[in-house]
DODOTI-508868 format. One line per field, with one value per residue (C-alpha): x, y, z; residue in three letters. Coordinates in steps of 0.25 Angstrom, whole numbers, always signed. Layout:
N
u <- [X;...]
v <- [Y;...]
w <- [Z;...]
residuo <- [ala;...]
This chain:
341
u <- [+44;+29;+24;+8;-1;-15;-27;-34;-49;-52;-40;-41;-54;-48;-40;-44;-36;-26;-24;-29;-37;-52;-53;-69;-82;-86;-86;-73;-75;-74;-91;-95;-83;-78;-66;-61;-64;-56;-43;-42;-44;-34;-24;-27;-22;-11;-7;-7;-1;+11;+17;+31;+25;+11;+5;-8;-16;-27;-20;-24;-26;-15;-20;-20;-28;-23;-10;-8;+5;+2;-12;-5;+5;-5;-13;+0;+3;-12;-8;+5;+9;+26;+22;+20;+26;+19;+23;+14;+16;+10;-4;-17;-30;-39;-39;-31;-16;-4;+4;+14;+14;+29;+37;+48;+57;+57;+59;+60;+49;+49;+41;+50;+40;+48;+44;+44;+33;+24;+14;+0;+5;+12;+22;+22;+35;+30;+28;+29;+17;+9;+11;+4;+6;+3;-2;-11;-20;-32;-20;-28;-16;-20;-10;-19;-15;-14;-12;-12;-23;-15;+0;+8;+18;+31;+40;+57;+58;+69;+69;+78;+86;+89;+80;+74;+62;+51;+36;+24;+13;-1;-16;-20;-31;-47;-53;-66;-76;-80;-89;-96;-111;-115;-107;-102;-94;-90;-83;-78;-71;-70;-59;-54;-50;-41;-35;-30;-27;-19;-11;-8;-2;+7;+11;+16;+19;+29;+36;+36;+43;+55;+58;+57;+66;+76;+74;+70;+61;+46;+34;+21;+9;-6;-19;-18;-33;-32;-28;-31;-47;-52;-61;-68;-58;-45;-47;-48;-34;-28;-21;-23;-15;-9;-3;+3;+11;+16;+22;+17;+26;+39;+39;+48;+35;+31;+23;+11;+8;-6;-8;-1;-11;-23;-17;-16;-29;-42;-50;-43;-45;-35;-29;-38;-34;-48;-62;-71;-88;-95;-109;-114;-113;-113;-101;-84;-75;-60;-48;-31;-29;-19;-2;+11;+18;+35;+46;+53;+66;+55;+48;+59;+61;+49;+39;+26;+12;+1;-16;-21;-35;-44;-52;-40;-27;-29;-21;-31;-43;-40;-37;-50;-49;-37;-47;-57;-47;-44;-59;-61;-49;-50;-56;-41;-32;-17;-7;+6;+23;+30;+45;+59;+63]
v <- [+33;+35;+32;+31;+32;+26;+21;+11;+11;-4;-10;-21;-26;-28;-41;-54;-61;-66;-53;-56;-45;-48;-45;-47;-40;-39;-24;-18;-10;+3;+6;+0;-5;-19;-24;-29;-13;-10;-18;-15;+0;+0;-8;+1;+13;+8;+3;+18;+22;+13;+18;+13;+13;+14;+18;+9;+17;+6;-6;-19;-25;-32;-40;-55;-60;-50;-44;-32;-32;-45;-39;-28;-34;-43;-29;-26;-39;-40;-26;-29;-14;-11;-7;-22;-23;-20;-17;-14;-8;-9;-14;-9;-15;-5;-13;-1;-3;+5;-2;+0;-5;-1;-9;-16;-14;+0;+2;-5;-2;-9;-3;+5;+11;+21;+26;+17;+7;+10;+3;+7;+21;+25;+37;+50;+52;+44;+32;+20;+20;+7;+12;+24;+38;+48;+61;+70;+75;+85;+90;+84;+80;+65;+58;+49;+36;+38;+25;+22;+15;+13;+14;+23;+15;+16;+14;+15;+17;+12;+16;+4;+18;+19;+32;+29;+35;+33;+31;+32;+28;+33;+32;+41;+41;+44;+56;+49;+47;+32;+28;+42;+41;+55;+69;+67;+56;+61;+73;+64;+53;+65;+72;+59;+55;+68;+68;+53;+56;+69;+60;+51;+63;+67;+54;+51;+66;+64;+52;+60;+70;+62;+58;+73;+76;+63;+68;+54;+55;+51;+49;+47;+43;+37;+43;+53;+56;+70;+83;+97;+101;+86;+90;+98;+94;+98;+112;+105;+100;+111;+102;+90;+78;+81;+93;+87;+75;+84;+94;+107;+121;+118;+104;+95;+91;+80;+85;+80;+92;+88;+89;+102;+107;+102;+110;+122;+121;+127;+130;+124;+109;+101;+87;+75;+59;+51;+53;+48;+46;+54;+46;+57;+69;+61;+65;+62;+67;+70;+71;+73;+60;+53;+60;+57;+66;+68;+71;+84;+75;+68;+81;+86;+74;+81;+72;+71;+68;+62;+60;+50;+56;+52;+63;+74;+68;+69;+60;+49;+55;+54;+40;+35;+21;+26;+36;+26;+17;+28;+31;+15;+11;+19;+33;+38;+40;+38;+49;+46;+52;+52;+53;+52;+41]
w <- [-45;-42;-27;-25;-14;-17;-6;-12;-5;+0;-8;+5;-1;-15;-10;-2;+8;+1;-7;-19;-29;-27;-42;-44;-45;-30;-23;-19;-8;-15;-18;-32;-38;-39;-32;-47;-50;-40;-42;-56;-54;-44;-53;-62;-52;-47;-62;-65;-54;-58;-44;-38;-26;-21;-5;-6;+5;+9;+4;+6;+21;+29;+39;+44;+32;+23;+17;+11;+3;-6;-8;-14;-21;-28;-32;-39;-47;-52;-58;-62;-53;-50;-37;-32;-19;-7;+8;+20;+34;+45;+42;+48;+51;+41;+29;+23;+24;+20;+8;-3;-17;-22;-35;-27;-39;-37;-23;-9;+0;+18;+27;+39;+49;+58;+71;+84;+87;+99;+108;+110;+119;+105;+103;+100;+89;+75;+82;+71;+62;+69;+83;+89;+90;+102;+100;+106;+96;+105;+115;+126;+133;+129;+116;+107;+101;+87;+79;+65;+57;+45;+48;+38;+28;+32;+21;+17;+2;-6;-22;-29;-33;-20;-14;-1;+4;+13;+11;+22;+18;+27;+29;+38;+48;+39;+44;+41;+52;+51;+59;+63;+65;+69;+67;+81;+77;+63;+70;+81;+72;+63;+71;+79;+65;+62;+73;+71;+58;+62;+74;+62;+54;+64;+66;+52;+52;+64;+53;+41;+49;+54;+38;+34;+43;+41;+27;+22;+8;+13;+7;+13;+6;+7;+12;+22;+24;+24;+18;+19;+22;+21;+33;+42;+54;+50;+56;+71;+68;+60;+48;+41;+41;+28;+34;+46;+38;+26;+37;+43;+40;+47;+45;+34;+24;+16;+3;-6;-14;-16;+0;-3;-12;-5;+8;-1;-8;-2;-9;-21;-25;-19;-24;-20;-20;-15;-18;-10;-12;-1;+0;+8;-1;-13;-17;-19;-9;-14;-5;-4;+6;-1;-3;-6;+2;+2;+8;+1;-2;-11;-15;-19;-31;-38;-36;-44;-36;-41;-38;-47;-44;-56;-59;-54;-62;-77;-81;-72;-76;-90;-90;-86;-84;-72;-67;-65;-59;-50;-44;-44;-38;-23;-18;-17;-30;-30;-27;-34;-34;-45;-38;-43;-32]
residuo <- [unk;unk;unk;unk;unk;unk;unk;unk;unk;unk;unk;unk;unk;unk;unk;unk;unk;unk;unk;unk;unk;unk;unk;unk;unk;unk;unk;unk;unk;unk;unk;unk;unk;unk;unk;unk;unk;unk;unk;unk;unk;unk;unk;unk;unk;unk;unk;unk;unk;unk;unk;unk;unk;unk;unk;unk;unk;unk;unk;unk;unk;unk;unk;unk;unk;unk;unk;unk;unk;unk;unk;unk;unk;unk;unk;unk;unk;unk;unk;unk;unk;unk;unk;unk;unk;unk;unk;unk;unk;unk;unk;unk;unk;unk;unk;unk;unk;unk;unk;unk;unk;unk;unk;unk;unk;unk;unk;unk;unk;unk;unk;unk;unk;unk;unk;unk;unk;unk;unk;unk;unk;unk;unk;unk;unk;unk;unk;unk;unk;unk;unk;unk;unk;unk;unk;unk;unk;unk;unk;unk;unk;unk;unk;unk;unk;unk;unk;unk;unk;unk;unk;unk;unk;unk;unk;unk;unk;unk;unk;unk;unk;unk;unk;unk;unk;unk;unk;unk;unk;unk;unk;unk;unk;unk;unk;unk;unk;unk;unk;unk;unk;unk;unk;unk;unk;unk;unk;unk;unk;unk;unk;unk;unk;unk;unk;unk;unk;unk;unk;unk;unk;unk;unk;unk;unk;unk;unk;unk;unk;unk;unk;unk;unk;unk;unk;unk;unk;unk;unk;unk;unk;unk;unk;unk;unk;unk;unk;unk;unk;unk;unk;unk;unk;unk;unk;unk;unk;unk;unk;unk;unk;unk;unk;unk;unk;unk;unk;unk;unk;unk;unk;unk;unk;unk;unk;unk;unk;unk;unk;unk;unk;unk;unk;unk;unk;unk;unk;unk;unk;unk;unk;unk;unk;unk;unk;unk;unk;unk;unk;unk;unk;unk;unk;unk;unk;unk;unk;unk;unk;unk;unk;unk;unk;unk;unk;unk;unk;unk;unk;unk;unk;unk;unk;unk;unk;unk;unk;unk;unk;unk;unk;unk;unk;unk;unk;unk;unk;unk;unk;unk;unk;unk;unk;unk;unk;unk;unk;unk;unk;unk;unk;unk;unk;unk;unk;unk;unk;unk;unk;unk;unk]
């Protein structure tokens, strides 16, 4: 089977209410390129792909005037995909919801969050996903409220061969200092967004470590908006995010052995899955945000990973109508697993 995680930057603005494709000559949302562009790049991608199971990071919005799952499900059926069911969880109010596109005649998919829900004082043990987490993140002696933005995806996984799995699928927290108008705030929002970002980690962390140890197969996927030496304030915390949800020495691990090779590279290049323009300097920046990372009762069936990176695959950049797809499409590229299921 092949599994997919893919962020597709303002897929939301492809749609209209109803969820239908606004297939026309008027400007997506991504900078110069149509929204007609867009969707065919993308069925293009996602064609390509050919995916059992696809983690849409950024999916369509589900709201009062708009659904996120028929959305999808159209998508698939104007390009005739296998994976052409879709299943949500709790949705968020970013225009950026956590969704799956999987082939319902390969697999049965429901969404199972675990953990208790809390009320607005939260707990402190893996509380359930929509609910808040207490945590004291600056040892003052005070606990924050941590709550996510974008829930993580709970879902059980049953293969019609009868193997039964798990699948998270997260956004975390941008580091990004939106909003900042002077250097003061940049710094401020800079580190105030790391430190949500790590309270999420540790969160999921918490999670991840109760199916390790139940020895349930796990995978989690999406965009994790970090990784090794992204930036200058990973040394005020001491590890990234990465780190803390794959498992520090000592601790049953999840594995993604391009976060393994980023972790160990240095001053060798390190595996990259978005690019994104930096108006400032002129220049593209590329980073490791997006993984599939797994339980070692999955590692252990041999898995193959996969960056579709246009210019970094050869098999995409020798292809050049995919590869333009790829760059057209969304400023992260699709990580796939191959995976005897």
């Amino acid at each position: 089977m092949r599994i997919a995680t893919y962020n597709v930057e303002w897929f939301n603005a492809l749609f209209d209410d109803q969820g239908g494709l606004l297939m026309d000559d008027r400007w997506s949302a991504r900078h110069d390129i149509t929204r007609a562009q867009q969707i065919e790049a993308l069925g293009l991608v996602f064609t390509a792909l050919d995916a059992d199971a696809i983690m849409v990071i950024e999916a369509p919005d589900q709201n009062s005037r708009r659904a996120s799952v028929p959305a999808l499900e159209t998508f698939a059926r104007a390009f005739d995909l296998r994976a052409k069911s879709a299943i949500i969880g709790f949705p968020n109010d970013t225009q950026q919801e956590i969704a799956l596109l999987y082939d319902p005649y390969l697999m049965d998919v429901c969404h199972d969050p675990q953990g208790d829900p809390t009320g607005k004082k939260g707990a402190s043990e893996a509380p359930r996903f929509d609910g808040v987490f207490r945590i004291d993140l600056d040892i003052d002696a005070t606990e924050d409220l941590v709550r996510f933005s974008k829930p993580p995806l709970e879902l059980a996984v049953r293969t019609m061969g009868g193997f039964e799995f798990r699948m998270i699928g997260a956004h975390l927290k941008s580091k990004a200092p939106h909003g900042a108008v002077s250097e003061d705030d940049v710094m401020r929002l800079s580190i105030a967004n790391r430190r949500k970002q790590l309270a999420q980690a540790i969160w999921l962390r918490q999670r991840i470590a109760a199916h390790l140890a139940e020895g349930t197969p796990l995978m989690l996927m999406g965009d994790l908006n970090d990784g090794p030496g992204l930036d200058e304030f990973e040394h005020l915390f001491g590890r990234s995010s990465v780190e803390i949800l794959m498992g520090l020495p000592g601790e049953l691990q999840i594995f993604d052995p391009n976060a393994r090779r980023a972790l160990a590279a240095k001053l060798n290049a390190a595996p990259t899955s978005a690019r994104f323009w930096i108006e400032s300097e002129h220049r593209y920046l590329q980073a490791l945000l997006d993984y599939i990372m797994i339980s070692p009762t999955l590692r252990a069936k041999h898995p193959k990973w996969r960056i579709w990176h246009p210019f970094d695959d050869p098999a995409c950049w020798s292809k050049p109508e995919l590869r333009d797809a790829l760059l057209m499409a969304s400023d992260h590229f699709p990580v796939t697993l191959d995976i005897d299921l």
